[in-house]
Each structure stands twice: as C-alpha cells, then as structure tokens.
SENU-885663 format. One line per 8 residues: number of its first residue (from 1); their letters; for each residue x, y, z of C-alpha. Coordinates in Angstrom, 1 decimal, decimal comma, always signed. Each point is the difference from the previous one (the first is absolute). Last residue first. Example, Ala and Ser with C-alpha at 12.3 -4.5 7.8 and 13.67 -1.06 7.14 Angstrom:
BEGIN
2) SA) +13,7:-1,1:+7,1 ~ -1,4:-3,4:+0,7 $
This chain:
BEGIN
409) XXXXXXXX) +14,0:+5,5:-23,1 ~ -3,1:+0,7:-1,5 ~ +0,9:+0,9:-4,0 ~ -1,0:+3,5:-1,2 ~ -3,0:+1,4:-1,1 ~ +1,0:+2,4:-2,7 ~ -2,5:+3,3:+0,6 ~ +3,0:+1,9:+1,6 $
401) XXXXXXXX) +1,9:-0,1:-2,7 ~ +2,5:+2,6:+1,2 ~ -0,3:+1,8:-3,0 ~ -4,3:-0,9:-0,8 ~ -0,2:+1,4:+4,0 ~ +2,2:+3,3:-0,7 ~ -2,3:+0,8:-2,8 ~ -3,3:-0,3:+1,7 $
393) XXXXXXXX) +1,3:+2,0:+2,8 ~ +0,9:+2,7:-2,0 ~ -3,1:+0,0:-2,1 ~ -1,8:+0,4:+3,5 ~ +2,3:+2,8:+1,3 ~ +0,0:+1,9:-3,4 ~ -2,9:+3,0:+0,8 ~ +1,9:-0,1:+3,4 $
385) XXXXXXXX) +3,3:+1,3:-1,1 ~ +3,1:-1,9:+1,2 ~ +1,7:-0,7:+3,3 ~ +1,6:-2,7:+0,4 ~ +0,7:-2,7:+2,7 ~ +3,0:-2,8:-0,3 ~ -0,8:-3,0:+2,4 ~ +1,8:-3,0:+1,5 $
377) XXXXXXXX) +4,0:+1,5:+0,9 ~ -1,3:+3,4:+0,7 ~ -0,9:+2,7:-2,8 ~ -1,8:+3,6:-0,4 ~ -0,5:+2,0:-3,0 ~ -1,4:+3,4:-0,9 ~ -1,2:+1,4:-3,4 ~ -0,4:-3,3:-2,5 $
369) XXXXXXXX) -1,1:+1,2:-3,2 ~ -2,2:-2,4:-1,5 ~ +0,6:-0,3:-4,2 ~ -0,9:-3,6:+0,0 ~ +3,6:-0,9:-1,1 ~ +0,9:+2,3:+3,0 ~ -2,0:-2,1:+2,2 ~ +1,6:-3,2:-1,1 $
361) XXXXXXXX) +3,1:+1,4:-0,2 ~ -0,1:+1,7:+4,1 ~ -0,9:-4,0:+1,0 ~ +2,7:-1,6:-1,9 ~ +2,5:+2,4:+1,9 ~ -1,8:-0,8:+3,4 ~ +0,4:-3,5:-0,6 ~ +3,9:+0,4:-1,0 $
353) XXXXXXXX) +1,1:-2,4:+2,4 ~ -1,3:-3,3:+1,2 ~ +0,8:-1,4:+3,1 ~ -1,2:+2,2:+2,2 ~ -3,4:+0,8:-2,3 ~ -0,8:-3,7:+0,7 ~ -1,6:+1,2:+2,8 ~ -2,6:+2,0:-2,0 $
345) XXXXXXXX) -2,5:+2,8:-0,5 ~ -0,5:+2,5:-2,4 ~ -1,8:+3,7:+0,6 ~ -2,0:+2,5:-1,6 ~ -0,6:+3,1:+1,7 ~ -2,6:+2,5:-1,4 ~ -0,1:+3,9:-1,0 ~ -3,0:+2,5:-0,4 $
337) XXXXXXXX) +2,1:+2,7:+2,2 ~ +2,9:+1,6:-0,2 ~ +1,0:+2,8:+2,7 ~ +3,0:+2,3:+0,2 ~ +0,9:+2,1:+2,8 ~ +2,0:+3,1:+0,3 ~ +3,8:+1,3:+1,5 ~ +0,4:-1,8:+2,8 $
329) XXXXXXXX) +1,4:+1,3:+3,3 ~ -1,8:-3,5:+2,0 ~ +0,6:+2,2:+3,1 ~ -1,7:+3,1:-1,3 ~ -2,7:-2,5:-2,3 ~ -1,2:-1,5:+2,9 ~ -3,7:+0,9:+0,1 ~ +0,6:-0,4:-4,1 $
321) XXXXXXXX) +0,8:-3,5:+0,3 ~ -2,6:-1,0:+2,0 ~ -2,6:+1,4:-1,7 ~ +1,2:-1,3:-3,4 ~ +0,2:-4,0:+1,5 ~ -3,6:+0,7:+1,8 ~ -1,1:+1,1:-3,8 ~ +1,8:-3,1:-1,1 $
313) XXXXXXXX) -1,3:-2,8:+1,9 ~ -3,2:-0,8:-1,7 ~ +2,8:-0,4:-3,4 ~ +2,1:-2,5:+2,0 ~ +3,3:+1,3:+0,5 ~ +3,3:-0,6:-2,8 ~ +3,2:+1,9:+1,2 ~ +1,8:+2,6:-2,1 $
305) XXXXXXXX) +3,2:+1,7:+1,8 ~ +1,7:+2,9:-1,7 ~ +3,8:+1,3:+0,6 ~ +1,5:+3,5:+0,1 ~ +3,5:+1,5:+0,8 ~ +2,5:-2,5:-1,4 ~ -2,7:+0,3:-2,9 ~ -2,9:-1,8:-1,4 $
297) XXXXXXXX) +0,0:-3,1:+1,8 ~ -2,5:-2,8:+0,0 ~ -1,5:-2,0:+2,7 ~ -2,9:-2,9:-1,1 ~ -2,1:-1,5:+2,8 ~ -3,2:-2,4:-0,3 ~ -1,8:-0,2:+2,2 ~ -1,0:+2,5:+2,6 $
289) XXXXXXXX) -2,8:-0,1:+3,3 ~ -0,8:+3,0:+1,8 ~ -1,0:+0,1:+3,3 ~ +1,1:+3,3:+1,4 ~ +3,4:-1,2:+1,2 ~ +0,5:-2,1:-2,8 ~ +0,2:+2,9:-2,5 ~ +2,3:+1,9:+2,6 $
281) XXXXXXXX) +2,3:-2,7:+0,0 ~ +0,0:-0,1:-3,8 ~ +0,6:+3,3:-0,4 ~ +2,7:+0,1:+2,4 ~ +1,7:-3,2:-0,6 ~ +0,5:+0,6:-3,6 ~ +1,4:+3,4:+0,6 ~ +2,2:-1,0:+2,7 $
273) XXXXXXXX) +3,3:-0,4:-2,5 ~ -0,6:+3,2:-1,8 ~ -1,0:+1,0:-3,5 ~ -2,4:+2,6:+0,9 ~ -3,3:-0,3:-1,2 ~ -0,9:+1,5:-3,4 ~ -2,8:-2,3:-0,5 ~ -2,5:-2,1:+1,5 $
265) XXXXXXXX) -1,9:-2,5:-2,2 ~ -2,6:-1,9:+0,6 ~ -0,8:-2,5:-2,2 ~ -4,0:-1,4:+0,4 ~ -1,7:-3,5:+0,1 ~ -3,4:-0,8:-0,2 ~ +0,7:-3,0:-1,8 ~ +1,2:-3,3:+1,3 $
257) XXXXXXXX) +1,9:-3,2:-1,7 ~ +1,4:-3,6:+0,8 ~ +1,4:-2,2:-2,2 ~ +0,9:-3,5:+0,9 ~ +2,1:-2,6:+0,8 ~ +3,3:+1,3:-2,5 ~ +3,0:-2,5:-0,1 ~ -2,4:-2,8:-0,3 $
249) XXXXXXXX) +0,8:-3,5:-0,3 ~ -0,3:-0,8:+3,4 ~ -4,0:-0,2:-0,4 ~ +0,2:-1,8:+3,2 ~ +2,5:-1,3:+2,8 ~ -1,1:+3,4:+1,6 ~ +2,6:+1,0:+2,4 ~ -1,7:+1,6:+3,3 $
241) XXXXXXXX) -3,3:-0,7:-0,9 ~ -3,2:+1,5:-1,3 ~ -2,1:-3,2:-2,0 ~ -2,2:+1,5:-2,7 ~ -3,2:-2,0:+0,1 ~ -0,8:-3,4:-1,3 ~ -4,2:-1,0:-0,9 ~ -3,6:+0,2:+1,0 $
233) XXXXXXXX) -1,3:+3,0:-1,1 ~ -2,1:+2,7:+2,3 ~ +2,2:+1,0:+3,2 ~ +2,6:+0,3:-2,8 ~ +3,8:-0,4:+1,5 ~ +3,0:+1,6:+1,1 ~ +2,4:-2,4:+1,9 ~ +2,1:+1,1:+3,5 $
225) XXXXXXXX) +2,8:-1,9:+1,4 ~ +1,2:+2,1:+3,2 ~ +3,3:+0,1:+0,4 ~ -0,6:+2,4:+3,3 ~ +1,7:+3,2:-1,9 ~ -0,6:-1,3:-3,5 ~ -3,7:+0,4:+0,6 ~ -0,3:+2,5:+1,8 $
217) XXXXXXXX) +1,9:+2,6:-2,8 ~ -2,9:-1,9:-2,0 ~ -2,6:+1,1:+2,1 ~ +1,5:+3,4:+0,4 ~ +0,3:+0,2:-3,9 ~ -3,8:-0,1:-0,6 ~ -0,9:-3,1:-1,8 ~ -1,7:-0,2:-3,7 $
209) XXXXXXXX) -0,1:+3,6:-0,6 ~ +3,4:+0,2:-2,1 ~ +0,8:+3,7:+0,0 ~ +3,8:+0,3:+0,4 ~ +0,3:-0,8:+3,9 ~ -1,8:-3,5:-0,6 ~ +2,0:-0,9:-3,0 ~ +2,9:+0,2:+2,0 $
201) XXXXXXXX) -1,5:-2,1:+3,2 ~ -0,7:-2,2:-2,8 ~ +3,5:-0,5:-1,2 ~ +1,7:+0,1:+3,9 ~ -2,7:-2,8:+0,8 ~ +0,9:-1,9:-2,6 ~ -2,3:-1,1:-2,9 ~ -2,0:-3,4:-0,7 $
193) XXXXXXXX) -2,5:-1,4:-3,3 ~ -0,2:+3,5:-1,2 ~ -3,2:+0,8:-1,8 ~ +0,6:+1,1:-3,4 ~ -0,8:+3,5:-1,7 ~ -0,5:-0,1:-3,7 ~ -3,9:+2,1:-0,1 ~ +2,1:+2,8:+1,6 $
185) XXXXXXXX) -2,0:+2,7:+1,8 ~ -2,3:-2,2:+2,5 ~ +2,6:-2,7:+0,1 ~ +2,4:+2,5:+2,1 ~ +3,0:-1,2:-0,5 ~ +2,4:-3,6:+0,2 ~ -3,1:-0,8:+2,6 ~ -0,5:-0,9:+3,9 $
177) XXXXXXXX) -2,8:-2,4:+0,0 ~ -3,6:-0,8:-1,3 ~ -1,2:+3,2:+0,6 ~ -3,0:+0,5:+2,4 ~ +1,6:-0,4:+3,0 ~ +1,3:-2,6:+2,7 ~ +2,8:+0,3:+1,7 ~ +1,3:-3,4:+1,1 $
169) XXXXXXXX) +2,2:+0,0:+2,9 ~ +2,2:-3,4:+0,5 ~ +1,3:-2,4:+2,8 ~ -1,0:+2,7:+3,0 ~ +2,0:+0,8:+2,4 ~ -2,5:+1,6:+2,0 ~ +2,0:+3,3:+0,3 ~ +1,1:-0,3:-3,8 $
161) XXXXXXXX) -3,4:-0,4:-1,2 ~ -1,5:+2,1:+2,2 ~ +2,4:+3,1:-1,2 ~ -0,8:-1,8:-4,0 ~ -3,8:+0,5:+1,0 ~ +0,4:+2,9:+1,3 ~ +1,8:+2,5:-2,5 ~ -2,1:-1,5:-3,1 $
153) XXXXXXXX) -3,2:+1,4:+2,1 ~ +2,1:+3,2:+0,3 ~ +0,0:+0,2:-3,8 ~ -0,2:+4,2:+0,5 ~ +0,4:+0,9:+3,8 ~ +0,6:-1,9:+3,2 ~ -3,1:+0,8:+2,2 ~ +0,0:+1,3:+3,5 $
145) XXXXXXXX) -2,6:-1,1:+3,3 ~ +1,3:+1,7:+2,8 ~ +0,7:-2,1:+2,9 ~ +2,9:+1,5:+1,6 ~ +2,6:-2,6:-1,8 ~ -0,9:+1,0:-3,1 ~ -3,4:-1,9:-1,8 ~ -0,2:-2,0:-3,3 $
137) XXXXXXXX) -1,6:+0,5:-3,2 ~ +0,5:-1,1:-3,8 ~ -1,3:-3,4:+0,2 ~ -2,4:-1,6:+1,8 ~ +0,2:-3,3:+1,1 ~ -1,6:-3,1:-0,2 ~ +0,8:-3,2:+1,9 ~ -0,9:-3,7:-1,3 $
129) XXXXXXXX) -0,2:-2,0:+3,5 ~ +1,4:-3,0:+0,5 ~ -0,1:+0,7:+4,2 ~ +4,0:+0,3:-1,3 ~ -0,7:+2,3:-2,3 ~ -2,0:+2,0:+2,5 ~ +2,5:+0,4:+2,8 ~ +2,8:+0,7:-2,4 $
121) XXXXXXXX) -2,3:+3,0:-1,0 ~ -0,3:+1,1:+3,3 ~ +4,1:-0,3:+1,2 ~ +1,3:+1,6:-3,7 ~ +0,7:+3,4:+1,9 ~ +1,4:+2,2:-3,3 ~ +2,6:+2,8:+0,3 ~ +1,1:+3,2:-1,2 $
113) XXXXXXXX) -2,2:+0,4:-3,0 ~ +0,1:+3,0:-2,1 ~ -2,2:+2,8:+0,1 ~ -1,7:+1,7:-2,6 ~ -3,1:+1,5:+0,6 ~ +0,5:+1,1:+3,6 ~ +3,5:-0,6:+1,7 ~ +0,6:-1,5:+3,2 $
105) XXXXXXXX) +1,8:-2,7:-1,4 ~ -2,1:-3,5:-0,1 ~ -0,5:-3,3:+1,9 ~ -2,2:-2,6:-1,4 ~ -1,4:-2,2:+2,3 ~ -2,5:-1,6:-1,5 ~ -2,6:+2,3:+1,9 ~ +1,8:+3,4:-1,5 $
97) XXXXXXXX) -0,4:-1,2:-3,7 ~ -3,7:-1,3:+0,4 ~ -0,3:-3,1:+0,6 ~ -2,8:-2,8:-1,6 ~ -0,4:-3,8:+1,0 ~ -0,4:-3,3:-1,7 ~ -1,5:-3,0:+0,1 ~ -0,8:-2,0:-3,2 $
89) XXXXXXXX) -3,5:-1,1:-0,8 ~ -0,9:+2,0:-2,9 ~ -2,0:+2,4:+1,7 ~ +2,9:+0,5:+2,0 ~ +2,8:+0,8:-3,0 ~ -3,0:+2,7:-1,1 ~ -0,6:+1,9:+3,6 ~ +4,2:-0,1:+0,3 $
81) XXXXXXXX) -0,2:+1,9:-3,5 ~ -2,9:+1,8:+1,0 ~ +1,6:+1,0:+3,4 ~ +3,6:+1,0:-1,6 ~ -1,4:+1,9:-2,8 ~ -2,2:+2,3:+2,5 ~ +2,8:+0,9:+1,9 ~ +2,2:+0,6:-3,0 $
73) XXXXXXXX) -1,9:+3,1:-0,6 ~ -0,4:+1,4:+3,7 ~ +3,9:+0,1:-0,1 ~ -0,7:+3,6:-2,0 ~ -2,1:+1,5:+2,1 ~ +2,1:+0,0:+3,7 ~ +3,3:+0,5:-2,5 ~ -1,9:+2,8:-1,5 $
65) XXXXXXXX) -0,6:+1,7:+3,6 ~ +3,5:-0,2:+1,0 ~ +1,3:+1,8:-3,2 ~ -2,3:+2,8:+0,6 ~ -2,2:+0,9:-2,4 ~ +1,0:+3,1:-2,6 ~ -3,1:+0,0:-2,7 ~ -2,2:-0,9:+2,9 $
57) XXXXXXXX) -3,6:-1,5:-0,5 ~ +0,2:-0,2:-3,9 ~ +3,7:-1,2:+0,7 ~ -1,0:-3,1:+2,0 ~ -2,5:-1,0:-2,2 ~ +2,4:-0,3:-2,8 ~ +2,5:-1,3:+1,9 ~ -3,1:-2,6:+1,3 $
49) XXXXXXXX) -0,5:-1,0:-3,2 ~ +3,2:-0,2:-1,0 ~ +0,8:-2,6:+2,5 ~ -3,0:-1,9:-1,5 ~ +1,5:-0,7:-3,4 ~ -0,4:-3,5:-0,2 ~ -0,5:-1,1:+3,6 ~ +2,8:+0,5:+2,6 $
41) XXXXXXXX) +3,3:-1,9:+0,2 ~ +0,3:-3,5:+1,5 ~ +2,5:-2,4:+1,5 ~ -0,8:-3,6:+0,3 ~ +2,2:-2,0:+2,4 ~ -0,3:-4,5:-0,8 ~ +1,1:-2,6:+1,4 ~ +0,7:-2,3:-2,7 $
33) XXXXXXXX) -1,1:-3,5:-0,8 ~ -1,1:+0,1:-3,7 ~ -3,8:+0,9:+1,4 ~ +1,0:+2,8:+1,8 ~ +1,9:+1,0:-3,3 ~ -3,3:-0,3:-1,8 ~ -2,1:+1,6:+2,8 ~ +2,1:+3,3:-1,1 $
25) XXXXXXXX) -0,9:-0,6:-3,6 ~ -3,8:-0,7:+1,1 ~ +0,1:+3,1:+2,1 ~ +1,2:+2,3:-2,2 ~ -2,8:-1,2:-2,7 ~ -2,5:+1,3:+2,6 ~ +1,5:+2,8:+0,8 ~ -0,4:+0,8:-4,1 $
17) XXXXXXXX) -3,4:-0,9:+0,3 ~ -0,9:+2,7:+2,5 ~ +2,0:+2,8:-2,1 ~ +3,4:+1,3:+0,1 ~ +2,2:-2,7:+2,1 ~ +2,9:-0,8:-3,0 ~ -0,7:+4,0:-1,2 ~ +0,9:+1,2:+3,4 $
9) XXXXXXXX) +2,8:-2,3:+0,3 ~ +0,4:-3,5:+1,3 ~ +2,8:-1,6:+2,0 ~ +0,7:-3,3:+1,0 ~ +2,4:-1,2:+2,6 ~ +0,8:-3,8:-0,2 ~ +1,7:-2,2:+3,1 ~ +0,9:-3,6:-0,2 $
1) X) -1,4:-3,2:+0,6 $
C-alpha cells in the first residue's frame, strides 16, 4: 500500500458532475490499494466571483477580509467532493487549510508555508479514511486564516506531498499533460512523455500555465515525483522528476511565451560601478519586478540600462523612477510597449552549443527582430514584437522539431 496525493483544479471540480467524476478517479486509486489525500481548488471560476463581489462592495478591501472570503470557495468543493466519495460508499473527510494543519507566514494573500502538522490526517489514513483538503489556504501561527497566492492549490498538494511522504502527487487538470507549447496556439505541439524539475520549473517562470513555479520549486526541494494528468481521459501524464529518463533526445523541451511585456529604458545615467545596484535596489524596494536586463555604454561619462517589466507594471515602474530621479541622475526614460517574450527550453542545451545562434537565424529568416536577450545553461529568452510572438513560436517548434515524438528511453 502506498500513499497518493491528488489534486484537482477549479476547472477538474467545476460543476456537480465534474465532482462527481473526481470522485470515481480518486476511489480508483482507493481501490488499487492506496491511501489516498485529495487536495482541491474552488469551483470553476468561483474565486472570481467573489473578487468581483468583493470589489463592487470595496474597490480597496483589506487584505485580511479577502483571505476570510476567498477560502469560503474551496470550502464548498471539499464537502461536495467528500459528500460524493460517501454517497458512494467510501469514507472520507474534509479540512480546510488551517484544520489540516497547515502552518503559514503571517502574510495575507500570498504567504508561503512554514510548516505543516501531518498528526490529523495521519490519523484518518490510517482509520482508512480518504481525506480532502483544501488547497490554497492555511493560517499563521496566531490564527489568522491567509492564502498562498496564484496556483496556491498546486503549492499544497506537493507541500503535503512531501510532508506526508507521499509515493507520487498527481495534479489533475484539464490538459492532458505538460506540453512542447501551448497546444491552444500551435496545432504541432506534443505532450511530453517526462521533463525535469529544473526544465519545468523554467517553463513555469516564462508563461507556461500548467504548474505555478512555487510548486515546482517544491517539488525538486523534497524530491517529490509529481505527474500532470487529465481529470477527464484515461491515459499517461507528464512525469516531473529530477532526471527524466524520457524524451532524452531533445536538446530543446519546450517553448514557452508571454505577451504584455514592455522595454524600459533609462538613459543618460552615469557610468558608474553602483549604478546597477542603485536603480535596481530602489526598483525592488517598492515592489517592482525586472527581467530581462541589457546595460550599454554611451560614453566614459554616460551609460543606459533597459530592463523588461510587465506591461500592468509599467506606470508604477515610471512613477517610481521619476520620484527618484535626483538620486537615480538620469537623463530621460524610454518606454516600448506592444512587445512579447518568447523563450526555449532545454537541458540538453549544456551540451550542445550554438542553440542560441540557431535560435537568433531562425527568427531572423522569419524577419523577427529580437530586442533583448536573456540566457542560463537550459533556456534562452527573447524579446520580439508581439504581432510576431505566435509565428515565432510556430517557427522555433518546426526547428527544434518539437512535434517528432521521440523514442521512450
């Protein structure tokens, strides 16, 4: 007998008969054996519902307050779901975040966990219980309820997972598995048979919705096998491990892309050895994330620094910059907007030089000017115009042959 965790997102658990068909794969692995730990996110798009609710009330409500609303939505998923498993004759009982013993920062809306108290749910698996648990929430040492941010639900069923010690975590969701791209732009994109964690904790960063990076980050922390699955068909996942012994053959996984994306450059700062640290100190300092960094020198005197920011960032980016424009001593700021980041993916990039180089000729064969590039030994990002992101991509998968299936290992 071993130990599964499931987990099923909003659109797995979005409607009465889609609980029901979570139940009868998470009585299947009951049935196989398995104790079984079943982590849920909220209903379809019922978290936005009470956002928008929320904000017709109060435009500006207190953090605390939307933590207290928002963990009302898994709530109702967990009781259905452990309503459904018992009208089916298997036992099972609901938690919320807080009564399985998850432990949180004292942070609202996005706090991380610090610790998890296993002793309740140990209790029930071993009464042969099926437990189910509610994802995305957890409470701070002083008893406030918190949640854990975007793809929390991902967060705590791998964080269970590990604490638990748990054979396998399946996420369940309404794609098939982790793919070369995103199959809802390119007709040729393949499902990948297995990927490291490092590879899909890459994708996750550069815009692959799949599984939120913390998950993954999880993941490879507590060695933590996780496959992504279809709560709908019956067949293989992607396998996540630490050194996938499949589709080896690939130097590039996948292709991962985002748009809303804007350059911002700063000009006519001085040339100076703190001037990176500075700007981007004082960025960070108010809360503003940067990409993508390029520094170039126009004098002895004078250099300019262009970073990449999200474009819903950038009027925040502007403001910031210009309230410290007398310690900053820059000259002006330049904006570009309407721009995308394409990026490749793949291990086998360490081994194989002159990726990045075939990359750049594909796109310039295409006639896509790449404006801002960023690398590390498994990916190579670039930024290009976003009326070209999707040709891009389609490109760049027909180079790498991305739609080949390769051999299983």
């Amino acid at each position: 007998m071993g130990l599964i965790v499931q987990k099923f997102g909003g659109t797995s658990v979005g409607s009465v008969e889609k609980i029901q068909n979570a139940a009868n794969r998470v009585i299947q692995e009951k049935q196989n054996g398995h104790n079984v730990v079943v982590v849920v996110s909220a209903m379809g798009k019922t978290t936005d519902q009470l956002v928008s609710m929320a904000e017709t009330i109060n435009s500006h409500p207190s953090k605390r307050e939307m933590d207290m609303l928002l963990t009302t939505g898994e709530q109702v998923t967990i009781s259905l779901l452990s309503m459904a498993l018992k009208a089916k004759g298997f036992d099972a009982v609901s938690y919320t975040g807080w009564q399985a013993g998850i432990e949180t920062e004292p942070i609202h809306g996005n706090a991380r966990i610090t610790d998890i108290d296993t002793t309740r749910i140990q209790d029930q698996l071993g009464c042969g219980n099926i437990v189910v648990v509610a994802g995305f929430q957890g409470a701070s040492i002083d008893g406030e309820i918190t949640t854990l941010g975007r793809g929390g639900s991902d967060t705590t069923a791998v964080a269970l997972a590990a604490a638990l010690n748990a054979d396998k975590c399946d996420i369940y969701t309404d794609v098939t598995g982790v793919f070369t791209t995103d199959p809802r732009f390119i007709k040729g994109a393949r499902k990948l048979a297995g990927i490291s964690y490092d590879e899909m904790l890459e994708l996750a960063n550069l815009g692959a919705g799949v599984l939120h990076p913390r998950a993954v980050e999880f993941a490879k922390n507590y060695h933590v096998p996780l496959e992504v699955r279809s709560s709908l068909e019956h067949e293989n996942g992607t396998i996540i491990e630490e050194e996938t012994t499949l589709e080896q053959n690939l130097v590039v996984r996948g292709i991962a892309f985002e748009d809303q994306v804007t350059r911002v450059t700063v000009c006519g700062l001085p040339n100076e050895l703190t001037t990176l640290s500075t700007i981007f100190t004082t960025l960070a300092a108010n809360g503003i994330n940067v990409d993508i960094i390029i520094q170039s020198s126009t004098s002895q005197e004078k250099t300019s620094i262009s970073f990449s920011v999200k474009t819903g960032d950038l009027d925040e980016t502007v403001k910031v910059l210009e309230q410290f424009k007398n310690n900053l001593n820059y000259e002006k700021i330049e904006t570009e907007k309407e721009l995308s980041k394409v990026s490749i993916v793949g291990s086998g990039m360490i081994s194989n030089p002159g990726v990045a180089a075939e990359m750049f000729e594909v796109l310039a064969n295409e006639g896509i000017q790449v404006k801002m590039v960023s690398t590390s030994e498994i990916k190579v990002s670039t930024v290009i115009e976003h009326e070209k992101m999707v040709r891009a991509v389609e490109v760049l998968h027909e180079a790498f042959q991305l739609s080949k299936q390769e051999a299983v290992v």
